[in-house]
Residue, then its C-alpha position, 0 to 999 in steps of 0.5 A: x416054699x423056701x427054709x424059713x431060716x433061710x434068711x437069717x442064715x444068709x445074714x449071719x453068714x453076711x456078718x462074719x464075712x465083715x466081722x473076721x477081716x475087721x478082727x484080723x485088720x484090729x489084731x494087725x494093726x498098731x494103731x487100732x490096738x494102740x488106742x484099744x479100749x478092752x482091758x484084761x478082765x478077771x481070767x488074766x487077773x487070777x491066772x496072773x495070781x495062780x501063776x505067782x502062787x505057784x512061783x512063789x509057794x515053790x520058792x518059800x518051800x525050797x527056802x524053808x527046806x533048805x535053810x531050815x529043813x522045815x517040811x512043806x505043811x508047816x509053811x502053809x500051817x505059818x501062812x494059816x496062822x494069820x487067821x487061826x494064830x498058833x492053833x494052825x500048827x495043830x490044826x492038821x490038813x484043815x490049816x494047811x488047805x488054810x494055808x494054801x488058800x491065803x497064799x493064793x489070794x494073796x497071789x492074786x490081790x496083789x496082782x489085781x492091784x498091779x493090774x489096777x496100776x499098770x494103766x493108770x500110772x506111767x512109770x510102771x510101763x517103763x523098765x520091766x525089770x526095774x519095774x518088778x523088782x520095785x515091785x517085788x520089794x514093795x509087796x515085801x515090805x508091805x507085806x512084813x511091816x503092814x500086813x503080817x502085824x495085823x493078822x495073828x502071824x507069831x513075830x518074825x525074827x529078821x536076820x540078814x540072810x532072812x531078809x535078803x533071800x525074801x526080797x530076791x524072792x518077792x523081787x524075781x518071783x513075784x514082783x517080776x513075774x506079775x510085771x511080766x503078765x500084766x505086760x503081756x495081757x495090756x500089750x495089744x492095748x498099749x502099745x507095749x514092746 
């Protein structure tokens, strides 16, 4: 009496034979990848964010430090802020996890929204490095003049090296480094150099 997997055996072993050259041929192919109709989907989007959080949060920390010898927990208690207003500042661990956490989804919104984009609007697949930093300085002024005024934040006092030193950062950290992601997840699809 034969195995009565048997058959079921054969067949599968019947569709990997064809469905690993059709990958192989896919993945090789300019023109298959070029009309592809996969998209990255959330794993890109958040390893995308979590990589310019990091980036980012280690380029705010060196910042404050180094400017104004402001220690670490009081960037993420300014970040907490914007939920819990000037109570963050003595709100110990709690305030700075707070913080950590905004930080971070605020990483990852703004490059889900760049990953949005990137498909739909052409001249966003053009010159990287002008592309991110545009970007960078959008988010940045988005970011100051927009969103920080809707949230308990204190109010920034802007000074010209304040202000030059975030846009370099959101230009090269940010905005740079999400372009430079979303070009590497939608390569295979578009055609990408």
């Amino acid at each position: 009496m034969k195995n009565e997997y048997e058959g079921v055996i054969s067949i599968q072993y019947e569709l990997v034979k064809l469905y690993i050259p059709a990958v192989i041929s896919r993945n090789l192919n300019p023109v298959a990848m070029q009309f592809s109709t996969s998209r990255p989907g959330a794993g890109a989007v958040l390893l995308t964010g979590i990589t310019v959080g990091i980036l980012d949060g280690a380029a705010a920390l060196l910042n404050a430090w180094f400017r104004s010898a402001i220690p670490p927990a009081r960037v993420f208690q300014y970040i907490a802020s914007a939920m819990f207003g000037r109570d963050a500042y003595s709100g110990g661990g709690g305030t700075i996890a707070a913080g950590v956490f905004l930080h971070f989804l605020v990483a990852i919104i703004w490059s889900a929204i760049f990953f949005v984009a990137f498909p739909r609007i052409p001249v966003l697949r053009r010159n990287k490095w002008l592309v991110g930093c545009a970007y960078g300085i959008a988010v940045w002024l988005l970011m100051n003049f927009v969103v920080l005024p809707l949230t308990q934040v204190p109010p920034l006092n802007f000074t010209w090296q304040g202000v030059v030193t975030g846009l370099l950062i959101h230009m090269f950290v940010v905005g740079v480094t999400i372009v430079f992601m979303v070009r590497r997840w939608y390569r295979a699809d578009m055609a990408l150099d």
